[in-house]
C-alpha positions as CSV (number, residue, x, y, z in Angstrom):
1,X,48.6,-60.7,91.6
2,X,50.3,-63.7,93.5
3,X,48.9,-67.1,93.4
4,X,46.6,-67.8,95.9
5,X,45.0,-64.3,95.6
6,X,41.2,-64.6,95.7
7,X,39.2,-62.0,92.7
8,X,38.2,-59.3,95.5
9,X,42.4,-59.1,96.6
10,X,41.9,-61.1,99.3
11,X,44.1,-64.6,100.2
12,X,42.3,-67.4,99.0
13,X,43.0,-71.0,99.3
14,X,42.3,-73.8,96.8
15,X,42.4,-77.2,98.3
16,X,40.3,-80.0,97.5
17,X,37.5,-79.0,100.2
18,X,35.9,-82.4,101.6
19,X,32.3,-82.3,100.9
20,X,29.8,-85.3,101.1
21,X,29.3,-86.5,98.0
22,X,25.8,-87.4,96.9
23,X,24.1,-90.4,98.7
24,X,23.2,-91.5,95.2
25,X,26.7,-91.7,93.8
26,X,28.8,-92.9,97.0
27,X,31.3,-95.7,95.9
28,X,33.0,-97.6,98.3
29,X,36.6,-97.8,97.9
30,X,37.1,-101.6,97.5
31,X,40.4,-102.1,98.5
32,X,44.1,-100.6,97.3
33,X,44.7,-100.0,93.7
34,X,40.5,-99.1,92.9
35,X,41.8,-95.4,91.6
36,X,39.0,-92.5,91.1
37,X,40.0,-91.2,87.5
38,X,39.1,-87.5,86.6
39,X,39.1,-87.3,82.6
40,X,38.5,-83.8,81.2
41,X,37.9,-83.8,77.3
42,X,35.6,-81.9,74.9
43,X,33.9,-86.0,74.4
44,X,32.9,-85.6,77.9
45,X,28.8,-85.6,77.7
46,X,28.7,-87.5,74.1
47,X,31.0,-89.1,71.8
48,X,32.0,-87.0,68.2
49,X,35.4,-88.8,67.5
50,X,38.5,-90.3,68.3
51,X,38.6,-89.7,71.8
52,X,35.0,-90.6,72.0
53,X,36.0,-93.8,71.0
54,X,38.6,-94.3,73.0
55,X,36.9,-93.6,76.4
56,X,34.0,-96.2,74.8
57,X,36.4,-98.5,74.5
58,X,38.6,-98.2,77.4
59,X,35.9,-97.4,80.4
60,X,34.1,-100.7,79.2
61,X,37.3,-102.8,79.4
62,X,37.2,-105.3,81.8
63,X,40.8,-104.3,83.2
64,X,40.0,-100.7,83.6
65,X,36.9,-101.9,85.6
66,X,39.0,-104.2,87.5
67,X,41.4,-101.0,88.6
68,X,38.9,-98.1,88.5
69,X,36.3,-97.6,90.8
70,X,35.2,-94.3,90.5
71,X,35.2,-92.5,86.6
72,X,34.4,-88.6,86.3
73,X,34.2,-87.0,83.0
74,X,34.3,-83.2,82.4
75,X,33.7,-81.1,80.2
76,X,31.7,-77.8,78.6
77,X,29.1,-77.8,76.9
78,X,25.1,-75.8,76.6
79,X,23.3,-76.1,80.1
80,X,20.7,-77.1,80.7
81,X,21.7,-80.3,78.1
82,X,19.8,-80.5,74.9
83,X,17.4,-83.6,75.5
84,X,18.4,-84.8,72.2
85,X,21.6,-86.0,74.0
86,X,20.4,-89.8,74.5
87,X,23.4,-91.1,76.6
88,X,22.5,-89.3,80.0
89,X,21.0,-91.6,82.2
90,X,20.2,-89.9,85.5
91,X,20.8,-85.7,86.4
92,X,21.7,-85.3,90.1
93,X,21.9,-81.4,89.3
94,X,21.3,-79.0,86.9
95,X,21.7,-75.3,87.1
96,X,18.7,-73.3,87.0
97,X,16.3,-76.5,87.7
98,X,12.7,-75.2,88.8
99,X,12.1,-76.3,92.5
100,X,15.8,-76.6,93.5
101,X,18.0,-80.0,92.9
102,X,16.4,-83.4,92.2
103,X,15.6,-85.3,95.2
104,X,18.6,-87.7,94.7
105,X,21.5,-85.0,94.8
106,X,23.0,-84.2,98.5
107,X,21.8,-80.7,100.1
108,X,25.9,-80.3,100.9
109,X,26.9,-80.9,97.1
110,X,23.7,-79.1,95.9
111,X,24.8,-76.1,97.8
112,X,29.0,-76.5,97.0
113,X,27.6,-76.3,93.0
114,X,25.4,-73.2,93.4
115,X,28.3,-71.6,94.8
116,X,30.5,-72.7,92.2
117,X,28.4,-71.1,89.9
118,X,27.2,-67.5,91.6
119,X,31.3,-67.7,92.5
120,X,32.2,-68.0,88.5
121,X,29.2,-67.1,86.8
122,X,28.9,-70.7,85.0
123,X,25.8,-73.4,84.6
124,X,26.7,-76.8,85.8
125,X,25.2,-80.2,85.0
126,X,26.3,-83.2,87.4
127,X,24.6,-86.5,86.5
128,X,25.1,-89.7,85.4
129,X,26.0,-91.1,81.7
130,X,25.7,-94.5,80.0
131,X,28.9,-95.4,77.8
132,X,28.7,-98.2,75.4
133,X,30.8,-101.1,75.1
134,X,31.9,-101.5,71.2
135,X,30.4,-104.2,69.5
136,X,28.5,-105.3,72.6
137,X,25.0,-105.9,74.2
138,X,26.2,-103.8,77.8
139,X,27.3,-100.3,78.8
140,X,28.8,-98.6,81.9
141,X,28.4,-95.9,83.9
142,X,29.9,-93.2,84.7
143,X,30.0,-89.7,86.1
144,X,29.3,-86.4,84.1
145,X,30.1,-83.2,85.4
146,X,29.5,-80.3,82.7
147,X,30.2,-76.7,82.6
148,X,28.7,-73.8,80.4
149,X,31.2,-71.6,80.6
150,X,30.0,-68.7,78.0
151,X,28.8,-65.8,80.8
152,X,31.6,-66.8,82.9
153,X,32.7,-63.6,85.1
154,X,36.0,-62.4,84.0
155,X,37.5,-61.7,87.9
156,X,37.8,-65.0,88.7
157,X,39.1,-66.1,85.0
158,X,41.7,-63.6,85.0
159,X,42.9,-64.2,88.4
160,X,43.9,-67.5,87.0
161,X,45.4,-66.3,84.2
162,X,47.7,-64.5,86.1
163,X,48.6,-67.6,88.3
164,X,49.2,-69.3,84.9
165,X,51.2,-66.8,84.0
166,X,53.6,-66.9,86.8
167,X,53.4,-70.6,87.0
168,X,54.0,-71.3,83.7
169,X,54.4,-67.9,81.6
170,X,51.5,-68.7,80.1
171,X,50.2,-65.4,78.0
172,X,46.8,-66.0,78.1
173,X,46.5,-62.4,76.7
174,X,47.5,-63.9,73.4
175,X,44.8,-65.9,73.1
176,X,41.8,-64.6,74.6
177,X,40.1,-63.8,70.9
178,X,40.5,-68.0,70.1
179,X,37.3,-69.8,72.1
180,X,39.2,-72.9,71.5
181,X,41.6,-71.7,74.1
182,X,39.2,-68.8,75.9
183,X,36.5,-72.0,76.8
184,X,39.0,-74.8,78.7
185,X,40.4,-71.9,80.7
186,X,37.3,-70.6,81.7
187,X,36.6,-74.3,82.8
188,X,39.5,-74.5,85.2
189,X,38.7,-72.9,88.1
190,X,35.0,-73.7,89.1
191,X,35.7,-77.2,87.8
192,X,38.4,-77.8,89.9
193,X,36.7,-77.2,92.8
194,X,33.5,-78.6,92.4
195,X,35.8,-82.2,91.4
196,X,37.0,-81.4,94.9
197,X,33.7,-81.9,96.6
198,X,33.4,-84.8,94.4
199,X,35.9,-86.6,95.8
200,X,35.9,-85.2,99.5
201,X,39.3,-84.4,99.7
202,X,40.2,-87.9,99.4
203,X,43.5,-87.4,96.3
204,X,45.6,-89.7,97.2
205,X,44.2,-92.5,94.8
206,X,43.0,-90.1,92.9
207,X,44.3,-88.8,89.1
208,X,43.2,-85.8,86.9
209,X,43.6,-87.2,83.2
210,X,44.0,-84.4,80.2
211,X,43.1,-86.0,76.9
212,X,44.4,-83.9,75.0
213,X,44.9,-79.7,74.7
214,X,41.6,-78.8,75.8
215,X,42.3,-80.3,79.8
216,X,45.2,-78.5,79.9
217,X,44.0,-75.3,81.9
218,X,42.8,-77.6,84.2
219,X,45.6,-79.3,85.0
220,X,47.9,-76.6,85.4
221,X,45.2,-75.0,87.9
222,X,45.6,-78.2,89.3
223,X,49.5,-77.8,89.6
224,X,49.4,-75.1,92.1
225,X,45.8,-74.5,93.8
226,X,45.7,-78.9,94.4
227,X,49.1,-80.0,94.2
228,X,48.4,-83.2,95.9
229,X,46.1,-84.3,93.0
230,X,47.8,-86.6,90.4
231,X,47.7,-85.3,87.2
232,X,48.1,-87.1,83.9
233,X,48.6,-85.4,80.6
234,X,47.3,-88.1,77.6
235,X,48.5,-87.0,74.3
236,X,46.4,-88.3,71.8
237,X,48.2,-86.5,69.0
238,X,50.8,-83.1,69.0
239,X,48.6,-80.5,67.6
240,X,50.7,-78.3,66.3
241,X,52.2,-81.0,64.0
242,X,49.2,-82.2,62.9
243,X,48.0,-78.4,61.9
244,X,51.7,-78.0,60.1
245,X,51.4,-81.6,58.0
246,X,47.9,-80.4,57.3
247,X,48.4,-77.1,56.2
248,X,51.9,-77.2,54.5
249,X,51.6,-80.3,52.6
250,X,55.4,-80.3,51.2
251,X,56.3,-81.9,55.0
252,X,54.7,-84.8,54.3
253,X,57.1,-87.2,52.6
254,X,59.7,-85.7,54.2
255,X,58.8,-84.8,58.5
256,X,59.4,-88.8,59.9
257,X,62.8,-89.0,57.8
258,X,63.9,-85.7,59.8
259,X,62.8,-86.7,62.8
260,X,65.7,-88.8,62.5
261,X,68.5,-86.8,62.4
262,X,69.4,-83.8,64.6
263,X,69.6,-81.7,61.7
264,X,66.0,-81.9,60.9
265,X,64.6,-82.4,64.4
266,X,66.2,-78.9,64.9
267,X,64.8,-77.1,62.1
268,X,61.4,-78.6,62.7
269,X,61.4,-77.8,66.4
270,X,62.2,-73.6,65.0
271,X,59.3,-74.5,62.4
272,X,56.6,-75.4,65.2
273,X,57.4,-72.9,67.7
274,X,57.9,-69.8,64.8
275,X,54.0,-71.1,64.1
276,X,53.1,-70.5,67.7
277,X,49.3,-70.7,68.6
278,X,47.5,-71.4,71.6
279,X,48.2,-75.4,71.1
280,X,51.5,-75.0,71.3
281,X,51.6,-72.4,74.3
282,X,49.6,-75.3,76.3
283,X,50.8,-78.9,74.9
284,X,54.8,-77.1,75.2
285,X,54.2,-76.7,79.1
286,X,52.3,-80.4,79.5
287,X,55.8,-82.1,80.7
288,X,54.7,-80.0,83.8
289,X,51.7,-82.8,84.3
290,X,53.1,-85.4,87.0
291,X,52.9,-88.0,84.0
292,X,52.8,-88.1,80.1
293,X,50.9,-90.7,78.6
294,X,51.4,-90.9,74.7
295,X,49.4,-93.0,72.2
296,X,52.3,-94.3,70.3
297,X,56.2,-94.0,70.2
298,X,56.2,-91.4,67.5
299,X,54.0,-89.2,69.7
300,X,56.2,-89.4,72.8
301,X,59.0,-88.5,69.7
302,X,57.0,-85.5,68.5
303,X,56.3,-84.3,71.8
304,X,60.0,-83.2,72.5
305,X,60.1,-81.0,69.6
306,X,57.8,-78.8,71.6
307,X,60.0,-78.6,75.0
308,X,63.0,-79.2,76.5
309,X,60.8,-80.7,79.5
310,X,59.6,-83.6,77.5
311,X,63.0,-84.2,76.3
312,X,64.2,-84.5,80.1
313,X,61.5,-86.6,81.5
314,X,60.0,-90.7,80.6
315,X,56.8,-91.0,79.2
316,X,54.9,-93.5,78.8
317,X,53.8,-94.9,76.1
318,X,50.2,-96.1,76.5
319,X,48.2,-97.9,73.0
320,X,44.9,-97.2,72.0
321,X,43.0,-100.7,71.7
322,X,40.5,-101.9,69.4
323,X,36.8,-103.1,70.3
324,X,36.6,-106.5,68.6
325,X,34.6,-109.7,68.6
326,X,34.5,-112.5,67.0
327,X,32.3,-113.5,63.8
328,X,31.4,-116.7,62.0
329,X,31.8,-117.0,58.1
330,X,28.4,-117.0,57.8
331,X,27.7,-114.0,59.1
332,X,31.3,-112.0,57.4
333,X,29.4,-113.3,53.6
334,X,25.8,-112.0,54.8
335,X,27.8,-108.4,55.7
336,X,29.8,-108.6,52.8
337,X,26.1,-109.3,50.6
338,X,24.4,-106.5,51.9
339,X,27.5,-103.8,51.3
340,X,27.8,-105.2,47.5
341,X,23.8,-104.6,47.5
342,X,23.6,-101.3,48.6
343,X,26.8,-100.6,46.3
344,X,25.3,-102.2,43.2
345,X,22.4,-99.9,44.0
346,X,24.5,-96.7,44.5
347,X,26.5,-97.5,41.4
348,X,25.0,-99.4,38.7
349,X,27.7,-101.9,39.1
350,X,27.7,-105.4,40.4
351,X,30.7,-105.1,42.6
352,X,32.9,-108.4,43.4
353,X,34.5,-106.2,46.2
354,X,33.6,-102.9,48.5
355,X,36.3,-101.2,49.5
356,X,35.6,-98.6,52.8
357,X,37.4,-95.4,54.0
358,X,36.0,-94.1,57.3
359,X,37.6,-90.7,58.2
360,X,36.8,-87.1,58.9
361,X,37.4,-85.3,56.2
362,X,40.6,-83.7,56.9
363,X,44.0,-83.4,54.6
364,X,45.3,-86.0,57.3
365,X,43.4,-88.5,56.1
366,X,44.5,-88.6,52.4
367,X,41.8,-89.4,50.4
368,X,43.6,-88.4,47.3
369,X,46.0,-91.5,48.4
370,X,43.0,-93.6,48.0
371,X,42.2,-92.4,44.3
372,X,45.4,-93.3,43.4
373,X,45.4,-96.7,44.5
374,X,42.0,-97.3,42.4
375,X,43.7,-95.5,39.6
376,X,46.1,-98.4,39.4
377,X,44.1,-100.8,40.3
378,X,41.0,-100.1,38.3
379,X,42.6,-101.7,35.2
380,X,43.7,-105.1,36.1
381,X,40.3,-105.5,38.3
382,X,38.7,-105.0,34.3
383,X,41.8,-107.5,33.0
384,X,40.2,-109.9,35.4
385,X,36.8,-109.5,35.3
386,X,36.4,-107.7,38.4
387,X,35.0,-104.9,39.8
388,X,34.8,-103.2,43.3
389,X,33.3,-99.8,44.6
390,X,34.5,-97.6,47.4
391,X,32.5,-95.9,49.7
392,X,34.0,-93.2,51.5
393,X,31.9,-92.2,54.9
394,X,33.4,-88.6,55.6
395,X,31.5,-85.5,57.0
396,X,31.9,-82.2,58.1
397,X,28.0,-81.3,58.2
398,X,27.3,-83.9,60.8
399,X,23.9,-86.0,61.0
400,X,21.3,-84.6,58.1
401,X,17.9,-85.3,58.9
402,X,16.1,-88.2,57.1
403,X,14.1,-86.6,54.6
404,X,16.8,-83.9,53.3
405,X,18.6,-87.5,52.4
406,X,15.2,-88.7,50.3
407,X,15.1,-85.4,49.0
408,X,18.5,-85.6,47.2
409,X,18.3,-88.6,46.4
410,X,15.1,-88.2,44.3
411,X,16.5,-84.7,42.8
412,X,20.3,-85.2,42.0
413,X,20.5,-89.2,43.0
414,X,23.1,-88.6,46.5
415,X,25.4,-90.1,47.7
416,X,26.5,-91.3,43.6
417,X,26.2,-87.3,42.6
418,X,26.5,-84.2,44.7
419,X,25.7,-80.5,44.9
420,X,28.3,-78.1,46.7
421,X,26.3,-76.1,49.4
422,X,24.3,-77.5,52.6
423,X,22.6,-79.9,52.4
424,X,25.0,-81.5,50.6
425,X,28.8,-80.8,50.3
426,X,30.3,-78.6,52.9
427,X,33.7,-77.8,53.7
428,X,36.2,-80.9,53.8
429,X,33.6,-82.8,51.7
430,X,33.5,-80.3,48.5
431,X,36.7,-81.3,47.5
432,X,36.5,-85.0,48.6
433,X,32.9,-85.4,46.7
434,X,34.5,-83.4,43.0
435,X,37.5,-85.7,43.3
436,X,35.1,-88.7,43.4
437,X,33.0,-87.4,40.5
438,X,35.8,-86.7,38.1
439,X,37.1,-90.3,38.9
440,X,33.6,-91.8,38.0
441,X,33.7,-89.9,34.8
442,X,36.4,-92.5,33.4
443,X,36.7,-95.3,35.8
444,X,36.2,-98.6,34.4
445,X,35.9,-101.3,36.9
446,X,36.3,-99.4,40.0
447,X,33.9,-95.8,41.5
448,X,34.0,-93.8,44.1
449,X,31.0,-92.9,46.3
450,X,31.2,-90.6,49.3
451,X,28.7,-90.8,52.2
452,X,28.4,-87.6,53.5
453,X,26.0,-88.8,56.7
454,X,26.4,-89.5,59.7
455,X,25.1,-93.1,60.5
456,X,24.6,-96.5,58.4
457,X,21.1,-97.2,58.4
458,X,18.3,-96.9,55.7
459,X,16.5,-94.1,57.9
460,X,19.8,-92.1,58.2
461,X,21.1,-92.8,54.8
462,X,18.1,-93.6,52.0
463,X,15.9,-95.7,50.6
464,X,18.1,-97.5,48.2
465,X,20.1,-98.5,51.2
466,X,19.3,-102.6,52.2
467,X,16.6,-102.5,55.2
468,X,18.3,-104.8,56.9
469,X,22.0,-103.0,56.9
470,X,23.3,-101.7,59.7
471,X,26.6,-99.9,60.9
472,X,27.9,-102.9,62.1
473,X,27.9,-104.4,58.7
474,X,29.9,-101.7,57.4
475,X,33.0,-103.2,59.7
476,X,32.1,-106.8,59.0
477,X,31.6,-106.9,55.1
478,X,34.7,-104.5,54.1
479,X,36.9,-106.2,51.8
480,X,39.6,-103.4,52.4
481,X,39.8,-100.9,54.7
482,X,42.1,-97.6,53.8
483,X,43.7,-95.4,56.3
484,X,46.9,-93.7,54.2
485,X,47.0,-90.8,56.1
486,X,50.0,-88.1,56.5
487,X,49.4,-88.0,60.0
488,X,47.9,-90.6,62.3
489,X,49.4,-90.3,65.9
490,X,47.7,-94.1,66.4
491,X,44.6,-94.5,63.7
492,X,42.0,-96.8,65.3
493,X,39.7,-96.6,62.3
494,X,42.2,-98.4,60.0
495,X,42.2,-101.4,62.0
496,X,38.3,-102.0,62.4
497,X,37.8,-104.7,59.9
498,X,40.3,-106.8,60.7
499,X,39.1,-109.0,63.7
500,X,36.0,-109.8,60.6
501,X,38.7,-110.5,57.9
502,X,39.4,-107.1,56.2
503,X,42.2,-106.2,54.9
504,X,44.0,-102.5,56.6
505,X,45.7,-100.5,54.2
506,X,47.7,-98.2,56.1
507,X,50.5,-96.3,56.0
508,X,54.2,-96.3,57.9
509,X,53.0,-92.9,59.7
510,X,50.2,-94.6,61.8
511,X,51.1,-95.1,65.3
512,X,48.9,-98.5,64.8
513,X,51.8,-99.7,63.1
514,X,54.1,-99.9,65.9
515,X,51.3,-101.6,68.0
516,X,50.6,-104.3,64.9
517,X,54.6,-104.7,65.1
518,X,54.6,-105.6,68.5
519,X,51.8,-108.1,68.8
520,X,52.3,-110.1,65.5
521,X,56.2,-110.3,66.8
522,X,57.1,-108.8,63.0
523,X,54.8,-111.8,61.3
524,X,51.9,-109.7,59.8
525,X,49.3,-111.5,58.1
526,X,47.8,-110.8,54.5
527,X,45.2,-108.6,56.4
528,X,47.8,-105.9,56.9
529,X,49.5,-103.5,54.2
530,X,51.3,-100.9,55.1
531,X,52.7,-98.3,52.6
532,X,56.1,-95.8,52.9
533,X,54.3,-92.6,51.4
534,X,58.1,-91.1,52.2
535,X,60.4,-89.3,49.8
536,X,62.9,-91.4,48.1
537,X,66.4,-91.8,49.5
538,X,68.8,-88.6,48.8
539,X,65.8,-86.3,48.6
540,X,66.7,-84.7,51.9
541,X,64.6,-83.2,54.8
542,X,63.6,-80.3,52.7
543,X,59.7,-79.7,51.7
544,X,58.7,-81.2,48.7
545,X,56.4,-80.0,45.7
546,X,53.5,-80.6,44.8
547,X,54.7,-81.7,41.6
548,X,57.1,-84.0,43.0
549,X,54.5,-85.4,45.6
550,X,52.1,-86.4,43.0
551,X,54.7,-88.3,41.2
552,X,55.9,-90.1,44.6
553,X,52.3,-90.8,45.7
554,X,51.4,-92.1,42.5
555,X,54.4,-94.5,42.3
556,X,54.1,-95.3,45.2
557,X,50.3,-96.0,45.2
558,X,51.2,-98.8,42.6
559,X,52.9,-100.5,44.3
560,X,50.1,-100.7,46.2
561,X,48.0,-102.0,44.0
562,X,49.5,-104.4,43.1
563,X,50.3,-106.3,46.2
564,X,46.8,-105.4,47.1
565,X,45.2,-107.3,44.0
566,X,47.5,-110.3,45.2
567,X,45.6,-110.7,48.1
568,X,42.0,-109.6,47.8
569,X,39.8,-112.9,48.6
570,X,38.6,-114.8,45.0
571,X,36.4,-117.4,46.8
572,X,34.9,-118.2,50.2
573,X,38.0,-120.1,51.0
574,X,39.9,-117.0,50.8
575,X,37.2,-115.5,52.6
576,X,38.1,-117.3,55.6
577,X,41.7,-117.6,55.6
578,X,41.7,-113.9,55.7
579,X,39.0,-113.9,58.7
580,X,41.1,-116.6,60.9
581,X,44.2,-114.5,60.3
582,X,42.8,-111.3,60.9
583,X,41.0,-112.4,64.6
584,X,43.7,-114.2,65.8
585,X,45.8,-110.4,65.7
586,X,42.8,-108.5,66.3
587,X,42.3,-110.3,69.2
588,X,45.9,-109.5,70.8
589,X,45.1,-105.4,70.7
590,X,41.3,-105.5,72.0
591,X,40.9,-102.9,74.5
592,X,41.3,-105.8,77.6
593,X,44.5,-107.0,76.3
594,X,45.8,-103.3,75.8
595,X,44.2,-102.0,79.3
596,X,45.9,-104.6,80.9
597,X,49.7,-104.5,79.5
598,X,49.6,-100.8,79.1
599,X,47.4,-98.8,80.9
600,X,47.0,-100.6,84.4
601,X,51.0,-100.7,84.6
602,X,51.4,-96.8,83.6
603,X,48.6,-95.9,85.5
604,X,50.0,-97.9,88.6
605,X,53.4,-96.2,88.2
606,X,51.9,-92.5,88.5
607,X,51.0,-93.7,91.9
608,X,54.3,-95.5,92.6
609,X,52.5,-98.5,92.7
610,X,54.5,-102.0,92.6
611,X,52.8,-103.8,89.6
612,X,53.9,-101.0,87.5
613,X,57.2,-101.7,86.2
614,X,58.0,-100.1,82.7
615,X,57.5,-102.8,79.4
616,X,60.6,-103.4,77.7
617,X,61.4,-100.3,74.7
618,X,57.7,-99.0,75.5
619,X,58.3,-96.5,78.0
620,X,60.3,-93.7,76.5
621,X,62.7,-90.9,78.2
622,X,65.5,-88.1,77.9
623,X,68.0,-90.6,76.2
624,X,66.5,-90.2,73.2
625,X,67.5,-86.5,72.8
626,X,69.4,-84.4,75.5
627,X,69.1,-81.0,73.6
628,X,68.2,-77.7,75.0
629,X,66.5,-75.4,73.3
């Protein structure tokens, strides 16, 4: 069947169709440059990670307001919405509402979505959302358009397969078992065109943004039924790397040296595409996207092992940023005194020093890294006098309710001991919560505690918990920060407690790093540690044992330690050294500084906008490799 081809046989066009948009939602275009910005992600209706906190951070930026006038977010997700979901502040339309659309919503659009959905057999939800601005008192909004996609009818879906197919030779066939591929192209079609009566046919300041995978379908339909829409693919990581580092371990000290030589980028590039998978089928064919955002340099690097097309084409290399603000002493010591509280509470031990580790609990993230580092340091914290705890916040169970937390407190004193089984440990946090307990069993100055909640308060996390705590404290009163991960395409989560005085204990794999790099002009303050976790010189690009990777990762976790008990604060003075030094960097990558020397310009040049020349050694292209396949 030839593109074009409507599910009944007949021809079938797929144009942006103008439509008057709800009276409710009209924005007036304010001039050139105020864009209308599509973003498609799986964070669309409510934030659950990374992404999440990158469209908090970015949408409220005072630079992306300044450049965006119009923000859509799609997604799927259960409709009608669960009413738990807090952050919508106004539905314009909702499938199968009694009485027919709210009064605010146009009788054209109302119409254009019920025959989006009798067309493709989905539920739709078009409203309005609130997004927070990190750190702040004020929120924007934005528009929500969400798909249930789970009855869709398989003509239309399969139509688009086959256009896929010849399009892209995209074997959807492949993949139609694996809902994390099945979903997104279901989305495609009837979210497509109901963004086209969104907008009213009006594309040409327009953009389609992909964060990630999961907007891919999308923006290939976009490719060839709307091929006047500009379409942005934002790579937040490269999958398939991530799900190789994760799951054969033995790459990890060895993958960034072979990036480096052709040798090893070849033999990694056979590696990923011998492992296949429906990540790789879509993020391989993403060069086809009229632009390529990547978080960080080594993204835009990992990206042409996948494809020739990335290897023949720029890309731009666009930061994450971090929300930041800026604290008194005062108020970093009262933090700092509620976090020893809680973990003198927790523990049994009056802790000089709380250590933090905020992470899902994924083989990325390293934990085990962590351990190491307290291994080493835990005796010459005793040889001093000192102690510290370390609360890991990880979970894979998501928020438990209030009183299950009482309950295991009172019967097997959570978060300081845990049971395996729900309520308590479940997958990524069994093995995370037995490593900690086995480390308690001999520690002396140092312990582990893993959180496995969702939230920072005494209601969400217990009674022993301060009343007066909250998540924000969490950020302010960390002495240290980890984030040694394997894999961290950029790694906002690392750099959290710096603008309050923390120091970030990263690794050389964090995409951060090239950020920090850049801003501090190769002058990093005390705040900032960063560890080579890589295999020693004349090791080779081969995979390395488990045997051997302990050894490294323990030598190399001393090393650690020990220029980490250098410069942990002994006295207020400290305190604040450490607190002016870590603002005055924070302050260069807040989301409004990156926005604006990133973002705006890359953003500008998908349009062909002056204002958008490339930064020097930012944007990347082909002469970094030439090879074919």
């Amino acid at each position: 069947m030839a593109p074009g081809m409507a599910p009944g046989g007949g021809p079938r066009n797929f144009p942006l169709q103008p439509a008057r948009p709800a009276r409710i939602m009209e924005t007036p275009r304010r001039g050139g440059g105020m864009y209308t910005l599509i973003h498609v992600t799986h964070e669309a209706h409510r934030k659950m990670g990374g992404i999440g906190a990158v469209l908090e951070g970015m949408l409220t930026a005072r630079a992306y307001q300044a450049t965006v006038g119009r923000t859509i977010l799609v997604g799927c997700g259960e409709v009608p919405l669960s009413a738990s979901s807090g952050a919508l502040e106004t539905v314009f339309y909702e499938s199968g509402t009694a009485g027919g659309p709210p009064p605010g919503c146009d009788p054209a659009l109302a119409a254009t979505f019920a025959s989006v959905e009798a067309t493709y057999g989905v539920r739709l939800l078009y409203g309005r959302r609130r997004v927070p601005c990190p750190h702040l008192r004020r929120r924007t909004g934005v528009e929500l358009l969400l798909f249930d996609v789970r009855d869709a009818r398989p003509g239309p879906v399969n139509q688009l397969k086959a256009e896929l197919w010849q399009g892209f030779g995209l074997e959807s066939d492949r993949f139609e078992n694996d809902w994390c591929y099945e979903e997104w192209v279901r989305l495609a079609a009837p979210a497509l065109e109901a963004v086209g009566a969104l907008v009213g046919g009006k594309t040409d300041e327009a953009a389609l943004i992909s964060h990630e995978f999961m907007g891919l379908p999308m923006l290939l339909a976009a490719r060839l039924r709307a091929p006047d829409l500009t379409t942005v693919y934002w790579a937040h990581e490269v999958p398939p790397v991530r799900d190789l580092l994760e799951r054969e371990t033995g790459h990890r000290l060895v993958f960034d040296r072979a990036m480096t030589t052709p040798d090893g980028s070849r033999a990694y590039e056979a590696r990923l595409r011998e492992l296949g998978g429906c990540k790789h089928a879509l993020v391989s064919r993403a060069h086809r996207a009229g632009a390529v955002f990547a978080v960080s340099d080594r993204v835009a690097q990992e990206l042409r092992l996948l494809s020739a097309g990335f290897r023949k084409r720029p890309i731009d290399v666009v930061y994450n940023g971090l929300a930041v603000r800026p604290i008194d002493l005062d108020a970093r010591l009262a933090s700092r005194a509620l976090l020893r509280r809680y973990a003198a509470a927790v523990t049994g031990l009056q802790s000089d020093y709380v250590f933090t580790h905020v992470a899902r609990p994924v083989a990325s993230k390293a934990i085990e890294r962590d351990l190491a580092v307290l291994d080493h340091l835990d005796d010459a914290l005793a040889d001093r006098g000192r102690t510290a705890v370390l609360l890991v916040l990880a979970t894979d169970g998501g928020r438990r309710q209030p009183e299950t937390i009482r309950q295991m407190e009172s019967e097997h004193n959570w978060p300081m001991q845990h049971r395996v089984g729900w309520p308590d440990l479940v997958k990524g946090e069994v093995p995370i919560g037995r490593a900690a307990e086995e480390y308690n069993r001999w520690a002396r100055a140092t312990r582990v505690v893993l959180i496995n909640q969702f939230g920072f308060t005494r209601e969400l996390c217990g009674d022993r918990m301060p009343e007066a705590m909250a998540l924000e404290d969490l950020r302010q009163g960390s002495d240290v920060e980890f984030g040694q991960s394997t894999y961290e395409p950029f790694g906002i989560a690392q750099l959290e407690t710096l603008a309050f005085g923390g120091i970030s204990v990263m690794t050389s794999a964090c995409g951060c790093a090239e950020l920090l790099a850049r801003v501090a002009d190769g002058d990093l303050p005390a705040n900032v540690l960063t560890a080579d976790y890589a295999a020693p010189d004349g090791t080779g690009t081969e995979p390395v044992g488990d045997t051997d990777t302990r050894r490294i990762e323990h030598e190399v976790a001393a090393c650690v330690a020990g220029e980490l008990i250098a410069r942990l604060p002994t006295g207020p003075q400290d305190i604040h050294r450490l607190l002016v030094s870590g603002w005055a960097l924070a302050e260069r990558m807040s989301w409004q500084s990156v926005c604006r020397a990133y973002f705006v310009p890359a953003l500008r040049r998908c349009f062909g906008e002056a204002g958008g020349d490339p930064l020097p050694a930012v944007r990347t292209g082909h002469e970094l490799s030439s090879r074919e396949p």
